[in-house]
N, C-alpha and C positions, 0 to 999 in steps of 0.2 A: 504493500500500500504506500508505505515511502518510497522507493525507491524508483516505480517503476513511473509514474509523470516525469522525473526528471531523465529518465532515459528516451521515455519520451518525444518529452520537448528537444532532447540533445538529436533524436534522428531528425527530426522537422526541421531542426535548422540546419542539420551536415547533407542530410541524403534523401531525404522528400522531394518530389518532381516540383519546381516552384516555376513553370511554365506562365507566363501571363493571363494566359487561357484557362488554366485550373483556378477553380476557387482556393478560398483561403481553408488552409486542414487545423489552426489553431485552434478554431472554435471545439476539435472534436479532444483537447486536452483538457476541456473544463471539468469534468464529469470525475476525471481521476482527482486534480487538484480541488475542487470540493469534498472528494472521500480523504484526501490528508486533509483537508481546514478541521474535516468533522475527527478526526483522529485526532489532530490538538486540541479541540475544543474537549473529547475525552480525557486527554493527558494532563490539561488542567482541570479541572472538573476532579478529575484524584489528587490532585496536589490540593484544591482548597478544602477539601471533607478528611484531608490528611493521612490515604491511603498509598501504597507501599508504591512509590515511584523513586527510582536510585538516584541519591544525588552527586551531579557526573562532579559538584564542586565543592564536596564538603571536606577531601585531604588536597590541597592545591600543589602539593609534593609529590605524592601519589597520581593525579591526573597528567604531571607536566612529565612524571619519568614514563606513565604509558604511551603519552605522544613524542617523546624520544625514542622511544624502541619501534614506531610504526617505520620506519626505513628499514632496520632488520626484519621488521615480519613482513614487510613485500616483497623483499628479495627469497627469504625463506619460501612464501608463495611461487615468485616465480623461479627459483630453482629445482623444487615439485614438478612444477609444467613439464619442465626439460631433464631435471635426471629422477625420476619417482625413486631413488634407490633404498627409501629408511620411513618408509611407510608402516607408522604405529600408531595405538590407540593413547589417546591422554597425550596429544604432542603437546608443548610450551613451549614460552621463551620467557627465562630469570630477566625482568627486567634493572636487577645488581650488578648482571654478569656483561651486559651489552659491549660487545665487541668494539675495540677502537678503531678499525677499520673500515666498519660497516658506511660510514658519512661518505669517505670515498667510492668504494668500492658502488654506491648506491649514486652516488652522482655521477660516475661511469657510465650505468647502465641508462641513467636519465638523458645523457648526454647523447650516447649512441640512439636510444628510440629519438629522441629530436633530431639526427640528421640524418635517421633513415625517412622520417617525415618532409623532411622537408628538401631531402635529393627526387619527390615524387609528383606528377602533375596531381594535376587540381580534385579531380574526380577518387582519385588512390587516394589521398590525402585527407580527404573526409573521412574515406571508409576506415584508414586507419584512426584518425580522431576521434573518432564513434566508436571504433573499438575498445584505445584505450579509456576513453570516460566509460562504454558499459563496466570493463574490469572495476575502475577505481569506486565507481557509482555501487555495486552490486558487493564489494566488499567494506565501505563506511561502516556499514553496521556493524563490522567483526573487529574491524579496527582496533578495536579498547579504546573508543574514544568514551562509551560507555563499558562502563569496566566488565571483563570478563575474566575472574580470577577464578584459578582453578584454587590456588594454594599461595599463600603468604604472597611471594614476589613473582609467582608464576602466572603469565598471563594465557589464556588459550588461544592457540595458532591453528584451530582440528581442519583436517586435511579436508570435510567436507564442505566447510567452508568456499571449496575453491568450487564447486558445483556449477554455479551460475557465474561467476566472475569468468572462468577459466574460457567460455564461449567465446569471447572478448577478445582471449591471450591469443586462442586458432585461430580465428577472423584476425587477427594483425599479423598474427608468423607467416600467415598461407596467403594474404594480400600484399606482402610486403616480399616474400621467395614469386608471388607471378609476377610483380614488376618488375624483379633482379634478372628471371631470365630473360622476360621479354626483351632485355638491352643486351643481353648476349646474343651475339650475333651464331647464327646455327644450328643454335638447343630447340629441342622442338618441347614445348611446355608439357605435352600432355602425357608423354612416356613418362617424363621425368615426374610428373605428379603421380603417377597410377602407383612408380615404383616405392615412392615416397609412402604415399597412404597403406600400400602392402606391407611395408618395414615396419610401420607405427601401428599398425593392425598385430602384426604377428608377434613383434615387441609387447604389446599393452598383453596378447593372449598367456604370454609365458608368464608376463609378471600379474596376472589375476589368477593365474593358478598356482603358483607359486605364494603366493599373499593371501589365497585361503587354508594351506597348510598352516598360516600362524592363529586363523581362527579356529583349527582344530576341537581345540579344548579352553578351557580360562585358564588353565597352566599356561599351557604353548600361549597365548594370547598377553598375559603379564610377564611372565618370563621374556618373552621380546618387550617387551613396554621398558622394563628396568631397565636394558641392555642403554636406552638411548633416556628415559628420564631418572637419574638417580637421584635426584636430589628430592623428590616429591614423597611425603609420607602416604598420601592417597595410595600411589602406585603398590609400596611395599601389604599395605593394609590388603586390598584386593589381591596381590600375591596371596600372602598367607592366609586368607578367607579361600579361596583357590585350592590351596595345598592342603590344608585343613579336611575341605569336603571329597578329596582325593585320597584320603587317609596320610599323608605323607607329615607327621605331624611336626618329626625334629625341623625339616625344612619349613613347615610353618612357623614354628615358633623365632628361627632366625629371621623371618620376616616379619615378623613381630615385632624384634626387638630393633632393627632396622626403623621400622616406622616410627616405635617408639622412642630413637633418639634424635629422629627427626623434630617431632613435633615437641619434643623438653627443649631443645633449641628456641626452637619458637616462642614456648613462651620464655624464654629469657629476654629474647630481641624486642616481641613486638608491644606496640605501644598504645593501641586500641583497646579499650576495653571490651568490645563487641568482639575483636581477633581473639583477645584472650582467654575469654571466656568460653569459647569455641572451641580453642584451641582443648584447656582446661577439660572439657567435656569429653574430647575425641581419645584423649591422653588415657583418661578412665575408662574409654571402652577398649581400649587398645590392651591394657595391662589387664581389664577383666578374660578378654578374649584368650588372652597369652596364658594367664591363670588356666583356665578351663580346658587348653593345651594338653 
């Protein structure tokens, strides 16, 4: 309901026929943007009866490091697109641990989408514009610009996220590869696609079967999860809930105690009483759990 007037309005202004002779197609975005006016007029309407709406600015520390780390989770995004190799459940990003290279490395990639843009005529050029705004448009919401906290300083990154954004990513790779060869003087495009879409077909087939051997079980399924988030007490907790109902109990209990010295971390550091108290709670089911072991 949000997002989609503004994609919208963005194809009506890139790639809509605006021929003198066609009427004007504006008038047919009213209809969405009155279902968003009536969507805010609900999201206030909770805010004045004082019902559970998140406030995106009540730690202004906490809001400004989640908008520091959105340049690491797009690239994180778009390194998925192109190498899926570490595809697991509960993916994050510590927003403590934020890479120093990431600023660069992200102004690269911005850099190069701007002159593959703009080395293109007028008609290419829309389509890619449209492309990138659907991506960016269709992932705002996951952003954490409204917080999406799995765990302490972990923000979630989930690979489904990319669903509808990722529409976006093909629509600019595969309009941006037919304009490259078109300037090759020789290549005939359409071998070259068929061969392309065969590779990325039979590629995607090995690794969807190969990535449902990790949903196997919730062993196999946590046990990779760990492998790539160590730092989350969640992870370890669902391990040893896993192992537990598997009978494997030694190895539950060392996941246990994993978790549990995760979250005694926690509450040393954190400084919320809302965190801590959470925390406090999780602590007790954790150590009742590990008892019953």
């Amino acid at each position: 309901v949000i997002n989609l007037p503004f994609v919208l309005f963005l194809y009506q202004w890139l790639l809509a026929d605006k021929a003198p002779e066609r009427p004007a197609r504006e008038k047919y975005l009213i209809p969405f943007f009155l279902l968003l006016a009536a969507l805010a007029f609900v999201l206030l309407r909770k805010l004045s009866v004082g019902q559970g709406v998140p406030n995106v600015f009540a730690n202004p520390l906490e809001l400004g490091m989640r908008l520091l780390a959105v340049p690491e989770t797009l690239l994180t995004y778009l390194r998925l697109l192109v190498w899926p190799s570490d595809l697991h459940y509960y993916r994050s990003l510590d927003t403590l641990t934020s890479l120093a290279w990431t600023p660069f490395v992200f102004g690269a990639v911005v850099m190069a989408g701007w002159l593959i843009v703009q080395r293109t005529p007028r008609p290419v050029k829309n389509i890619l514009l449209f492309s990138v705004g659907w991506f960016i448009i269709f992932l705002l919401p996951v952003l954490n610009i409204l917080p999406l906290i799995i765990e302490y300083s972990h923000i979630t990154t989930a690979e489904h996220f990319l669903y509808l954004p990722m529409a976006g990513a093909v629509v600019f790779f595969v309009t941006a590869l037919e304009d490259l060869l078109r300037k090759v003087p020789g290549v005939q495009r359409r071998p070259v696609n068929s061969w392309l879409a065969v590779s990325v077909t039979v590629m995607m087939i090995f690794l969807t079967l190969k990535q449902n051997t990790y949903w196997r079980s919730e062993v196999a399924l946590f046990e990779r999860t760990v492998r790539y988030e160590k730092k989350m007490a969640r992870i370890y907790l669902l391990l040893a809930k896993a192992y537990f109902f598997d009978e494997q109990i030694d190895k539950a209990i060392e996941a246990y105690k994993k978790a549990a010295g995760i979250v005694e971390y926690y509450l040393k550091i954190t400084m919320v009483p809302i965190a801590h108290q959470y925390y406090k709670i999780l602590a007790r089911d954790i150590y009742i759990d590990m008892a019953y072991c």
